[in-house]
N, C-alpha and C positions, 0 to 999 in steps of 0.2 A: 869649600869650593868657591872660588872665584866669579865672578859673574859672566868672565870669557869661557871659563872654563862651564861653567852651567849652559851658557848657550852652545860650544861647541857641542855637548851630552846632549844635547833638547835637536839638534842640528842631526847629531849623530843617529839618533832614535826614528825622526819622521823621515829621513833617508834609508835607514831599511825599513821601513814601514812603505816606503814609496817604489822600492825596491822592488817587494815583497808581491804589492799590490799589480807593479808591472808583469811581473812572472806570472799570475794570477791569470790574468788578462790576456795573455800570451798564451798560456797552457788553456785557459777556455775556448780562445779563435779556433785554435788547430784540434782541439775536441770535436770541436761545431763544423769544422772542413770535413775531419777525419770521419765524422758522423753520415753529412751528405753525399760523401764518396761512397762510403757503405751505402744507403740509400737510392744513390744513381747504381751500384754495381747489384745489390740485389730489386731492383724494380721497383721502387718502395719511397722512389721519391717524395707524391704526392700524397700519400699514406697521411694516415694518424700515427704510425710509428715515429717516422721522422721530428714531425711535431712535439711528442711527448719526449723521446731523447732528449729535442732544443733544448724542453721547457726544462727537464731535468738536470743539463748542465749549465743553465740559467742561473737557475734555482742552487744549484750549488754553489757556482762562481759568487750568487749574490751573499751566498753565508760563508763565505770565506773572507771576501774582501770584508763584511760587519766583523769578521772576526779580528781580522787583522785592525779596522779602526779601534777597536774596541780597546785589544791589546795595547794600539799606542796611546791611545787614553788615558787607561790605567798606571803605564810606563811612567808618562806626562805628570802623572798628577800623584806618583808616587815619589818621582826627580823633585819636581815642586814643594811635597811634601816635607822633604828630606833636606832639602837649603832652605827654605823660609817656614821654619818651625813656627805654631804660635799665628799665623795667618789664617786665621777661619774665614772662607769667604763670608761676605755681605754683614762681615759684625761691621757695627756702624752707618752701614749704609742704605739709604732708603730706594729700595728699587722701582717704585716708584716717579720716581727723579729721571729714569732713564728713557729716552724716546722710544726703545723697542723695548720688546715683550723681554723682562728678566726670571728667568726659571731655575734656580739654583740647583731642580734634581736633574734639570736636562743632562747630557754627557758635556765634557767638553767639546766634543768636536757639534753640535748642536748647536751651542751656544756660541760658537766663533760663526756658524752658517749665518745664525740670526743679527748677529752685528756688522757680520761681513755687505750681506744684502742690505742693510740697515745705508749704510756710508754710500757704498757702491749704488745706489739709487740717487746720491746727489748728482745734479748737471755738473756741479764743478767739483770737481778734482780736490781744488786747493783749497777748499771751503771744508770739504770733506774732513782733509787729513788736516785742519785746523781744528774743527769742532772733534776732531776723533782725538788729537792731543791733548784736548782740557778735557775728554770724558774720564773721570775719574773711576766713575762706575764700570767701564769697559774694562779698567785694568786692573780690578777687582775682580769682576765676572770671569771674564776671559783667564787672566793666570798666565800663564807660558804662551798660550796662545796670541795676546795682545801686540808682544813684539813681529809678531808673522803678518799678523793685519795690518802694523805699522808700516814695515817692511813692502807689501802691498801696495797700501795708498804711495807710498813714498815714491813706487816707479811707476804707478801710475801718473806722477807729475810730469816726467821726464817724455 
């Protein structure tokens, strides 16, 4: 596979994952309506009931949407696996070295949080996605995910 072609697959993947996650979100709202209308229509507004339903399809939407990061994760880091055979992260490299916290059992999507916040805390922009260019360790740790952070800093220039 090509490198356009990997990034189209990696592109392809976290758009229905993005997809996936908006239906999620959508099908939650109108749960949580269609709940408070029950609610307003049997008298029960202010209720404990109400509340526990919320909390219930809270509690679901929130182990759905883990489910679905989770899946693309996996996806991510099976795609990766499968074009750059031979790439064990962190051989070689001392983490250490790196200015944020590196955890190699973290998930990926964890570990794009922690670099992401990491950069995005700089005042500047372009200082940023300089120092994010020469991290070497980032695109190690990262994997697939580094070019999306890239791609990030990059329009936060603009």
């Amino acid at each position: 596979m090509t490198e356009t072609e990997f990034q189209i697959a990696v592109n392809k993947l976290i758009s229905e994952a993005n997809e996936e996650s908006e239906k999620a979100k959508a099908n939650y709202e109108e749960d949580c309506r269609q709940a408070g209308y029950r609610a307003a229509e049997n008298r029960t507004w202010r209720s404990s009931i109400l509340e526990q339903t919320l909390q219930r399809l809270k509690t679901e939407y929130d182990a759905l949407v883990l489910k679905i990061q989770e899946e693309l994760d996996e996806s991510l880091q099976a795609l990766y696996a499968e074009n750059f055979p031979g790439g064990i992260p962190g051989e070689g490299i001392d983490p250490d070295d790196a200015p944020y916290e590196v955890d190699y059992s973290l998930s990926s999507r964890d570990r794009y949080v922690t670099v992401k916040n990491y950069y995005l805390a700089y005042d500047d922009m372009a200082q940023a996605l300089f120092d994010y260019q020469k991290d070497y360790i980032a695109k190690d740790y990262l994997g697939t995910y580094y070019d999306y952070l890239l791609q990030l800093l990059l329009l936060m220039q603009e």
